[in-house]
DRENPA-3360 file (N, C-alpha, C; in nm, 2 decimals, always signed):
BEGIN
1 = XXXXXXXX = +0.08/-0.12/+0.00/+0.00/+0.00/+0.00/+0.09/+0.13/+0.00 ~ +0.18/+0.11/+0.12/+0.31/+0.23/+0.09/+0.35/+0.26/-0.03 ~ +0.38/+0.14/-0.13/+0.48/+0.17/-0.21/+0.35/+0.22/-0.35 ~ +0.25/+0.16/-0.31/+0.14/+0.26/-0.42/+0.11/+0.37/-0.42 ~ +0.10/+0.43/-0.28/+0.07/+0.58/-0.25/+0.23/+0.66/-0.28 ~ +0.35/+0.62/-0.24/+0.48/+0.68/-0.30/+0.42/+0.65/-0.43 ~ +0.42/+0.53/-0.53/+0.42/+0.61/-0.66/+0.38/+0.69/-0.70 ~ +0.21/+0.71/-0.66/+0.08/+0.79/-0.71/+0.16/+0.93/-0.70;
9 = XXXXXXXX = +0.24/+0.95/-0.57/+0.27/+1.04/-0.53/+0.40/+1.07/-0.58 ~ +0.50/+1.03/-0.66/+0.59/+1.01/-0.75/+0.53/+1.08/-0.90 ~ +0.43/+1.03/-0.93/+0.40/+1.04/-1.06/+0.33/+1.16/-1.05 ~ +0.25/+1.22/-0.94/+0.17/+1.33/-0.89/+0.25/+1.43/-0.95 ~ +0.43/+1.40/-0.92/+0.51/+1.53/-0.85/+0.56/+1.54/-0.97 ~ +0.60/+1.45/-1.06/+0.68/+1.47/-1.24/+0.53/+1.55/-1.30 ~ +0.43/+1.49/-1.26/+0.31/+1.59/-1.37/+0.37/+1.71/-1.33 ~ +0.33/+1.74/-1.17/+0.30/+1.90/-1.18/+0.38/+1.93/-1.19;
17 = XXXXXXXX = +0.58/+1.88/-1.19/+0.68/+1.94/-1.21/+0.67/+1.96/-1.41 ~ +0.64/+1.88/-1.46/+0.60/+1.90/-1.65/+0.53/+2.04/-1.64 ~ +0.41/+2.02/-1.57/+0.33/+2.17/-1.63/+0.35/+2.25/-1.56 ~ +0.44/+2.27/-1.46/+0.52/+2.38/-1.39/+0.62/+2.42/-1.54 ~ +0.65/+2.31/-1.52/+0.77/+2.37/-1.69/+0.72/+2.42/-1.80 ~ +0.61/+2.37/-1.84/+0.54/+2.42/-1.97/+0.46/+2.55/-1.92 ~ +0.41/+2.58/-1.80/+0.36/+2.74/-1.76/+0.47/+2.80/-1.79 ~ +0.61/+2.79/-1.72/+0.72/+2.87/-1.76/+0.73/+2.96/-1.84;
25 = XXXXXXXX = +0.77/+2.79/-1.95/+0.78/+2.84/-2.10/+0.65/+2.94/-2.20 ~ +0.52/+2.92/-2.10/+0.43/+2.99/-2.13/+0.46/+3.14/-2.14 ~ +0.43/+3.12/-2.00/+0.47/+3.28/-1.90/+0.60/+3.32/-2.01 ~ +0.73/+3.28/-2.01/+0.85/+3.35/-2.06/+0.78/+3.42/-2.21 ~ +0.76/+3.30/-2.29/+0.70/+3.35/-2.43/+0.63/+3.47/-2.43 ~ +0.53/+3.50/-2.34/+0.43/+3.59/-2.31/+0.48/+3.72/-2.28 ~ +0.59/+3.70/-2.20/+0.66/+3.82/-2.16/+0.75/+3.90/-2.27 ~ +0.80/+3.83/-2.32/+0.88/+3.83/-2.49/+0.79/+3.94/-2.58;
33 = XXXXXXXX = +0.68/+3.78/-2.57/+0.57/+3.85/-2.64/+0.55/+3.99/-2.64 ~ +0.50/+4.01/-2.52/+0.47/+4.20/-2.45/+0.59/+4.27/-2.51 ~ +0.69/+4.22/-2.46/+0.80/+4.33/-2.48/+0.85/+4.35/-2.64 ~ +0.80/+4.25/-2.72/+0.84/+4.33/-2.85/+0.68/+4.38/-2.89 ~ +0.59/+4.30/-2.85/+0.48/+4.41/-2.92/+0.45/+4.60/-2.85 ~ +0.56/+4.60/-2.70/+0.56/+4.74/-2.62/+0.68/+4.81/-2.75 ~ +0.72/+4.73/-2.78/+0.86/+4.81/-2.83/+0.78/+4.83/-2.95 ~ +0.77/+4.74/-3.00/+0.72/+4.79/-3.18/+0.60/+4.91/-3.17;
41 = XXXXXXXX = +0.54/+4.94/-3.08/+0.46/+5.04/-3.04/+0.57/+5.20/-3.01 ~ +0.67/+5.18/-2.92/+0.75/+5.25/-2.94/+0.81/+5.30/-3.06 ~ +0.88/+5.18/-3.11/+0.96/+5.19/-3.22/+0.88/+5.30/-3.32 ~ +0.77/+5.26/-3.41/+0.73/+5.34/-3.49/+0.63/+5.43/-3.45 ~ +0.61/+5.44/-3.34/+0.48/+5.52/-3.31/+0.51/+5.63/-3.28 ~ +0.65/+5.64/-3.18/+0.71/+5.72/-3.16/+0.87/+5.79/-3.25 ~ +0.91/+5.66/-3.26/+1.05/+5.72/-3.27/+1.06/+5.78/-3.46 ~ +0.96/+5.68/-3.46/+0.96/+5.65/-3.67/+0.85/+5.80/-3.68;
49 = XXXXXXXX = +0.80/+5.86/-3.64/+0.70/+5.94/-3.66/+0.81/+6.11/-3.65 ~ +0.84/+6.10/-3.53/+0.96/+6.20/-3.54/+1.06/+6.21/-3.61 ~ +1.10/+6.06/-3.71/+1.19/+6.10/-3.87/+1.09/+6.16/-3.96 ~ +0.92/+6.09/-3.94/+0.82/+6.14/-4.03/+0.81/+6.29/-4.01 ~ +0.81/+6.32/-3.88/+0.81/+6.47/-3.88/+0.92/+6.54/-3.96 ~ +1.03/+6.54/-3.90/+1.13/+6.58/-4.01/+1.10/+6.58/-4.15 ~ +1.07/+6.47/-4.21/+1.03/+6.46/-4.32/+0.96/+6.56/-4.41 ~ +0.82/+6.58/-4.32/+0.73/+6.65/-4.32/+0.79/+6.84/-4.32;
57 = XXXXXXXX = +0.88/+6.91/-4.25/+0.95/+6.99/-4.21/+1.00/+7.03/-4.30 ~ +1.15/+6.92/-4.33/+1.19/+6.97/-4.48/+1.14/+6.96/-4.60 ~ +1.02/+6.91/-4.61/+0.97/+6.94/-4.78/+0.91/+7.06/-4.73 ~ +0.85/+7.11/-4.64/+0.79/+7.25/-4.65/+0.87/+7.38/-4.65 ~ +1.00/+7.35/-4.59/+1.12/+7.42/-4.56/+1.16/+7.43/-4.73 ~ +1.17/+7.32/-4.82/+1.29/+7.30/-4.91/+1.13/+7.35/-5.03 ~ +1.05/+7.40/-5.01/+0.97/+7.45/-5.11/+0.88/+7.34/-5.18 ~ +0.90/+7.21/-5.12/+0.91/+7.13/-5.24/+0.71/+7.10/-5.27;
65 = XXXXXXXX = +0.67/+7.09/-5.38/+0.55/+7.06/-5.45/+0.45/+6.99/-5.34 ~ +0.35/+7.03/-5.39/+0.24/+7.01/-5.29/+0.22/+6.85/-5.31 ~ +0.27/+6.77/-5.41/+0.28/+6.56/-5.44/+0.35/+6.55/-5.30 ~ +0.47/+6.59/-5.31/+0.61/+6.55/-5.17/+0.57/+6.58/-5.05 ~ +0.49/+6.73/-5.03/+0.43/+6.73/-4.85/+0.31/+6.66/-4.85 ~ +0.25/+6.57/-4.91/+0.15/+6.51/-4.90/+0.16/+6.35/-4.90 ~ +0.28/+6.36/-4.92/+0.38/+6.22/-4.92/+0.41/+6.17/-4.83 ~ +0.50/+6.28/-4.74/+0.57/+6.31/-4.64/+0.48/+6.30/-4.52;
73 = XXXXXXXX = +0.34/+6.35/-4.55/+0.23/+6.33/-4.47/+0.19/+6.25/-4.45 ~ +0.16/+6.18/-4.57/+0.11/+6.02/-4.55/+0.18/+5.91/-4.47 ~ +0.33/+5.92/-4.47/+0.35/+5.81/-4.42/+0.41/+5.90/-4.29 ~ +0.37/+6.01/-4.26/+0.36/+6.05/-4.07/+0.24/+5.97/-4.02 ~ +0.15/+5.99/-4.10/-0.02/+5.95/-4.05/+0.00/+5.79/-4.08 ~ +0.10/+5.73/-4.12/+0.12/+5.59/-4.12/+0.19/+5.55/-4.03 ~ +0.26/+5.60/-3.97/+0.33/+5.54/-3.82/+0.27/+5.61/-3.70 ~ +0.19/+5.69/-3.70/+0.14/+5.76/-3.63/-0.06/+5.63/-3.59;
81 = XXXXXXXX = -0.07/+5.56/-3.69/-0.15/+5.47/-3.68/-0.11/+5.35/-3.66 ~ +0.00/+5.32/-3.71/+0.11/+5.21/-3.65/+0.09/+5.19/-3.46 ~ +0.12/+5.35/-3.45/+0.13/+5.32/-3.31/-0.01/+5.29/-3.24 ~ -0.06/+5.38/-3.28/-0.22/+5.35/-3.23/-0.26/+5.20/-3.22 ~ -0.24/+5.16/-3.30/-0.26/+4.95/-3.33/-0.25/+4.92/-3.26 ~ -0.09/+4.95/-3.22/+0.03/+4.86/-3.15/-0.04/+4.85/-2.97 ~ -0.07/+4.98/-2.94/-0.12/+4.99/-2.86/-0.26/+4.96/-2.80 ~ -0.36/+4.95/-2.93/-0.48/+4.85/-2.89/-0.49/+4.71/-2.88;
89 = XXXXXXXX = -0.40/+4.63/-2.96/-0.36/+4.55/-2.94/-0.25/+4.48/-2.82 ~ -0.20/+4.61/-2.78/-0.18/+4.58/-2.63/-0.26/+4.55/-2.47 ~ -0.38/+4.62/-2.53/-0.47/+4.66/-2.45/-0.47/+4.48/-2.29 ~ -0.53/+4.38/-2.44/-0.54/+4.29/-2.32/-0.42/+4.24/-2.25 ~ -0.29/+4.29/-2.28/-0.18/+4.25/-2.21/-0.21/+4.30/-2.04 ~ -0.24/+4.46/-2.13/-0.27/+4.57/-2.00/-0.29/+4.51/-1.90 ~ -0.46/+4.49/-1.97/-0.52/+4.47/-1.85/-0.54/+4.32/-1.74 ~ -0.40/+4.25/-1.78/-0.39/+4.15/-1.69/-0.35/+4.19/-1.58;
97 = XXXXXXXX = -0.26/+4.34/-1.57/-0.19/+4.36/-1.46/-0.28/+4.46/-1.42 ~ -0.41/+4.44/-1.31/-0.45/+4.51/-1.20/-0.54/+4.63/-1.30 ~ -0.61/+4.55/-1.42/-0.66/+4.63/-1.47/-0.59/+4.82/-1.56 ~ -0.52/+4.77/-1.59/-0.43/+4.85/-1.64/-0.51/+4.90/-1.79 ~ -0.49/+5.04/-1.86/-0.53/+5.00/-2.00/-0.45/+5.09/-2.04 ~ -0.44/+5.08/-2.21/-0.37/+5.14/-2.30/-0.47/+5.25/-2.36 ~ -0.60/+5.27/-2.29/-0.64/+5.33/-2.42/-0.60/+5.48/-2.44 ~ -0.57/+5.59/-2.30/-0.52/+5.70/-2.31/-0.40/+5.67/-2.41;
105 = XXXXXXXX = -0.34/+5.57/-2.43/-0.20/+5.59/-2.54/-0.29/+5.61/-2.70 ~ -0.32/+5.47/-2.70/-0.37/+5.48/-2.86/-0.45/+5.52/-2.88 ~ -0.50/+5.63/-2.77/-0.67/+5.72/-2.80/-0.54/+5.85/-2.84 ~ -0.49/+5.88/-2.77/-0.39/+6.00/-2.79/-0.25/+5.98/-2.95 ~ -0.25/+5.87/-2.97/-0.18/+5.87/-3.14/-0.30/+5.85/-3.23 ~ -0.44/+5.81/-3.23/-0.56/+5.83/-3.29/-0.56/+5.94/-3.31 ~ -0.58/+6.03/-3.19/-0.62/+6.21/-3.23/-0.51/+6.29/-3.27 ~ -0.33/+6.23/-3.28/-0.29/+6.27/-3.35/-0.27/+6.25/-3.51;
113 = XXXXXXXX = -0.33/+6.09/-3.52/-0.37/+6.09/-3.69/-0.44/+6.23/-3.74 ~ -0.60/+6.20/-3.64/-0.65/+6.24/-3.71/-0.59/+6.39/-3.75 ~ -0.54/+6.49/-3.64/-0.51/+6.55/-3.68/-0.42/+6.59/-3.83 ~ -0.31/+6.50/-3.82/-0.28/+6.47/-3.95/-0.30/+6.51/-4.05 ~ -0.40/+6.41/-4.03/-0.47/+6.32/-4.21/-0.61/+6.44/-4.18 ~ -0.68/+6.52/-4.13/-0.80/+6.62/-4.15/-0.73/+6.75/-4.14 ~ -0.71/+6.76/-4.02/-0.67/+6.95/-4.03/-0.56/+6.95/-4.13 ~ -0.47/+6.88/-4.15/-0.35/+6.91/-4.22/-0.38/+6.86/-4.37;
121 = XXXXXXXX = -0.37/+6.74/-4.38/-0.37/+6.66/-4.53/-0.44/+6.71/-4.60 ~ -0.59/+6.67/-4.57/-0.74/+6.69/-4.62/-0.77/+6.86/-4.63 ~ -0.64/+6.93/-4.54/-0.66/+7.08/-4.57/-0.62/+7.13/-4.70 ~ -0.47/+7.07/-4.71/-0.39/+7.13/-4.84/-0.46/+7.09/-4.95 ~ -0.52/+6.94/-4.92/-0.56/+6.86/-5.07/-0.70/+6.96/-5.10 ~ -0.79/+7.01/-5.02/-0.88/+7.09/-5.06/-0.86/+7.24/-5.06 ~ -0.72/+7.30/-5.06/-0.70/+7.41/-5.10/-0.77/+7.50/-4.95 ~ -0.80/+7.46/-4.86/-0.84/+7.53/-4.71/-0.71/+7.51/-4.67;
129 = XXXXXXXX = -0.62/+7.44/-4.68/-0.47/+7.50/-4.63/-0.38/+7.58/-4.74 ~ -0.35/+7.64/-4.76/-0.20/+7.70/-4.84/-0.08/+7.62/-4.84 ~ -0.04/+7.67/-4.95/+0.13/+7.66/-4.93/+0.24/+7.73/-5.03 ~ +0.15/+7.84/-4.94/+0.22/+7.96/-4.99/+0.29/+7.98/-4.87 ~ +0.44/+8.05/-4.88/+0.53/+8.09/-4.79/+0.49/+8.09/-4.64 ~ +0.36/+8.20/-4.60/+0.33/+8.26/-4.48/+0.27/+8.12/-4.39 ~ +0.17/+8.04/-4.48/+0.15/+7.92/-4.44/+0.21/+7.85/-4.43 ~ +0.31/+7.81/-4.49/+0.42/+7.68/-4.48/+0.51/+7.74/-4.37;
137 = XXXXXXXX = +0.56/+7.85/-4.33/+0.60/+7.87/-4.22/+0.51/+7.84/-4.07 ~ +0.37/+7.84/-4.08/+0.28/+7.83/-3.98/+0.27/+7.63/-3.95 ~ +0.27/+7.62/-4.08/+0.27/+7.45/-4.07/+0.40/+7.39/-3.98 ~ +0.53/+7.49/-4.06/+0.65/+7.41/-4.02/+0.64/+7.44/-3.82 ~ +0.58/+7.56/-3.83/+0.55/+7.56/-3.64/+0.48/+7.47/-3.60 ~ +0.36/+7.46/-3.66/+0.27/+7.38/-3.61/+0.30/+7.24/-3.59 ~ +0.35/+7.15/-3.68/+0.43/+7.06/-3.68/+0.59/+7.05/-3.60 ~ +0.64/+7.15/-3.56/+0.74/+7.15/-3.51/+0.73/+7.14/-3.34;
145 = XXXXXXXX = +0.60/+7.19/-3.32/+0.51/+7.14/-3.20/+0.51/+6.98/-3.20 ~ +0.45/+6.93/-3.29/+0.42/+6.81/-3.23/+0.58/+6.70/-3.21 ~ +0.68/+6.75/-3.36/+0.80/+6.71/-3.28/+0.87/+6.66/-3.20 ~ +0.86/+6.86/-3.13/+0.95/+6.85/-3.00/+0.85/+6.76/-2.86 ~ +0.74/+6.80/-2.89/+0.68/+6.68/-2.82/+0.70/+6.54/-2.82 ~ +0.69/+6.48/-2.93/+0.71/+6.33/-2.97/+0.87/+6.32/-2.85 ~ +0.96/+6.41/-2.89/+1.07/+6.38/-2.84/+1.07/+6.37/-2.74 ~ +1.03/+6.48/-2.65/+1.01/+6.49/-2.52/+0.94/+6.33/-2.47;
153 = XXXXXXXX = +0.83/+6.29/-2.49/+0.76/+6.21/-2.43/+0.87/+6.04/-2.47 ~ +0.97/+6.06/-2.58/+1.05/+5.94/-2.60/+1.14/+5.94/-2.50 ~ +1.24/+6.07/-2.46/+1.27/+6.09/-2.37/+1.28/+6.02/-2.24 ~ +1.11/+6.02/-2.21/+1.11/+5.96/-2.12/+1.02/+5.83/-2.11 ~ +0.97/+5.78/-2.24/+0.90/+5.71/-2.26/+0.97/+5.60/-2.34 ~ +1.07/+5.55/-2.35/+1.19/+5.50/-2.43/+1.20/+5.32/-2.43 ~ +1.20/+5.26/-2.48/+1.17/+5.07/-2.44/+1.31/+5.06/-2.36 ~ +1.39/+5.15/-2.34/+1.47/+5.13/-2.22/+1.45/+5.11/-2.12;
161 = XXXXXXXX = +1.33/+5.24/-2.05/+1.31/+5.28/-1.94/+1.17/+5.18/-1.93 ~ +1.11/+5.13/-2.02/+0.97/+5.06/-2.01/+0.96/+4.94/-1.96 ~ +1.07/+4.86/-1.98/+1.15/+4.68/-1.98/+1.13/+4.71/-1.87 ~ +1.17/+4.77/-1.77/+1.12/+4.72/-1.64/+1.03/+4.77/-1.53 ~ +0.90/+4.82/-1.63/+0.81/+4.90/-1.57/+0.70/+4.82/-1.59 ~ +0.60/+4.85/-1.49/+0.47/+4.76/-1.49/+0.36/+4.83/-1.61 ~ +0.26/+4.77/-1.64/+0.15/+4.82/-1.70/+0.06/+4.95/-1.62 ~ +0.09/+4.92/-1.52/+0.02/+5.03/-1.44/+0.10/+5.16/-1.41;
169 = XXXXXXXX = +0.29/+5.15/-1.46/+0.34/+5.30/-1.41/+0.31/+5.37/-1.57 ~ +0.34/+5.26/-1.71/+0.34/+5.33/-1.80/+0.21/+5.37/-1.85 ~ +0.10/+5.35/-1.77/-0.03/+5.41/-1.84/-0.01/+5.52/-1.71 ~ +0.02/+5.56/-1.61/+0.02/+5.69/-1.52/+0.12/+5.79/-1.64 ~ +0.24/+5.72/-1.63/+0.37/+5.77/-1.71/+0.31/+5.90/-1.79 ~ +0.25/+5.77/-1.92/+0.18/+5.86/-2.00/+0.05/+5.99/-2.00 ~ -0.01/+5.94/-1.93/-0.13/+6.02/-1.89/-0.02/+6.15/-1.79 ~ +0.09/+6.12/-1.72/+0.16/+6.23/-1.68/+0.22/+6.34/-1.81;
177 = XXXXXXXX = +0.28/+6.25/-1.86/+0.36/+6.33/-2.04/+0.24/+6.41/-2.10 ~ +0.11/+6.34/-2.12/+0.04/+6.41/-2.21/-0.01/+6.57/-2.15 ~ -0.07/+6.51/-2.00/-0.10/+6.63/-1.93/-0.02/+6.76/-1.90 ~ +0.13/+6.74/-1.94/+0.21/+6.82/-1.91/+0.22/+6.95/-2.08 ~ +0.24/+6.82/-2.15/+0.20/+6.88/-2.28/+0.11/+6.95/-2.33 ~ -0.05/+6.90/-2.28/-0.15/+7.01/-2.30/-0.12/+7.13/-2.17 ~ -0.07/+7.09/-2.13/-0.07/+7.23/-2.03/+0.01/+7.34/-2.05 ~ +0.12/+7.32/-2.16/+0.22/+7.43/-2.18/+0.19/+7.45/-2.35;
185 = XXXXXXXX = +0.11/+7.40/-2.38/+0.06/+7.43/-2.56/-0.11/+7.51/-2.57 ~ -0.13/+7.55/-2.47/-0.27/+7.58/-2.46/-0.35/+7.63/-2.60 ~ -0.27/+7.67/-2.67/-0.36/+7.75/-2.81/-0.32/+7.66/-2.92 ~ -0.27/+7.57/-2.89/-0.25/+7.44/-3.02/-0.37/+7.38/-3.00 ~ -0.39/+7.35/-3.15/-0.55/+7.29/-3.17/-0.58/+7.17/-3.13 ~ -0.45/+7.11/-3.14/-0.47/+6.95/-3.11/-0.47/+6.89/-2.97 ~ -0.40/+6.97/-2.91/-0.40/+6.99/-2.75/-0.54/+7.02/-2.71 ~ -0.53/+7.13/-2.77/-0.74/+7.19/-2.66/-0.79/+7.08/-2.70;
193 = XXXXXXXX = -0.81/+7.04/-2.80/-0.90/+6.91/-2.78/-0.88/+6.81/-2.70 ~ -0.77/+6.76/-2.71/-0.66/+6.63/-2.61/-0.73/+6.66/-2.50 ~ -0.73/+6.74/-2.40/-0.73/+6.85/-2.30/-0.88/+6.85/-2.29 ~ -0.94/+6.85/-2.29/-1.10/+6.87/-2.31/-1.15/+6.73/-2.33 ~ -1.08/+6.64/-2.40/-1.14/+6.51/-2.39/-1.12/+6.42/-2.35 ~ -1.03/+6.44/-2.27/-0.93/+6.35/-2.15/-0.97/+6.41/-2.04 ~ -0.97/+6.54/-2.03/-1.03/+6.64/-1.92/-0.85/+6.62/-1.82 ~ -0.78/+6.67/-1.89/-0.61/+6.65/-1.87/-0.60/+6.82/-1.84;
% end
């Protein structure tokens, strides 16, 4: 009878030691998982958007044809939706840890599409934006706002600093970055709204 109950209890202990090993290897993959889909959210949402800006900058700077800043535009408003993705598709990672969510992130690279791709794109293409001199200087500001912001918030929002942060510091993180941003841009368009519908 002893030597049946040790086996039972033998064989008990290799199972749960197997699916202790295969949760591991779960858990590990999962974690991987998060951290390149946090980064690829970084990667182009942020960091690839601020070469887009640039981009965007010097054709307006370098005079160049209204085909090239609308080019230049498009694929700002294409990593700028990149990130947004990245980050709803994060969402259920979020919210395993204590309820966490992403949506202040990819609600806040959404209203900068839109921005984008309506007040800006859809403005030049329907001739309600210029780009004549006095305007293409207003754009190169206007855009040079969102920028120095992008940078600012990489700064401190970086997949360096993120690898070992919970779901719950980098949704405060952000919701701190954005708040600070609408607070010192108050007459930018994209902000009063941010600001008003975040209530930031």
């Amino acid at each position: 009878m002893k030597k049946i109950i040790a086996i039972i209890l033998m064989v008990g202990l290799i199972i749960s030691m197997y699916f202790n090993y295969q949760m591991k290897e779960y858990k590990d993959y999962q974690k991987v998982d998060y951290t390149i889909k946090l980064n690829h959210g970084i990667q182009i949402g942020i960091k690839e958007s601020i070469q887009n800006l640039d981009n965007v900058i010097k054709s307006l700077e370098d005079n160049s044809p209204k085909e090239t800043v609308i080019n230049t535009l498009g694929n700002l408003a294409v990593s700028l939706k990149v990130g947004e993705e990245s980050f709803v598709f994060l969402d259920s990672d979020f919210k395993e840890d204590k309820l966490s969510s992403t949506y202040l992130i990819y609600s806040v690279f959404r209203d900068m599409y839109w921005y984008i791709k309506a007040d800006i794109t859809d403005g030049i293409l329907s001739n309600k934006v210029s780009l004549e001199k006095e305007s293409r200087k207003q754009l190169i500001k206007d855009i040079g706002v969102l920028k120095q912001d992008l940078e600012y918030i990489d700064s401190r929002f970086n997949e360096d600093i993120l690898k070992e942060q919970s779901p719950q510091w980098i949704e405060n993180k952000w919701k701190e970055l954005i708040g600070e941003i609408v607070s010192r841009n108050t007459n930018f368009k994209l902000y009063e709204r941010i600001g008003m519908k975040y209530n930031l």
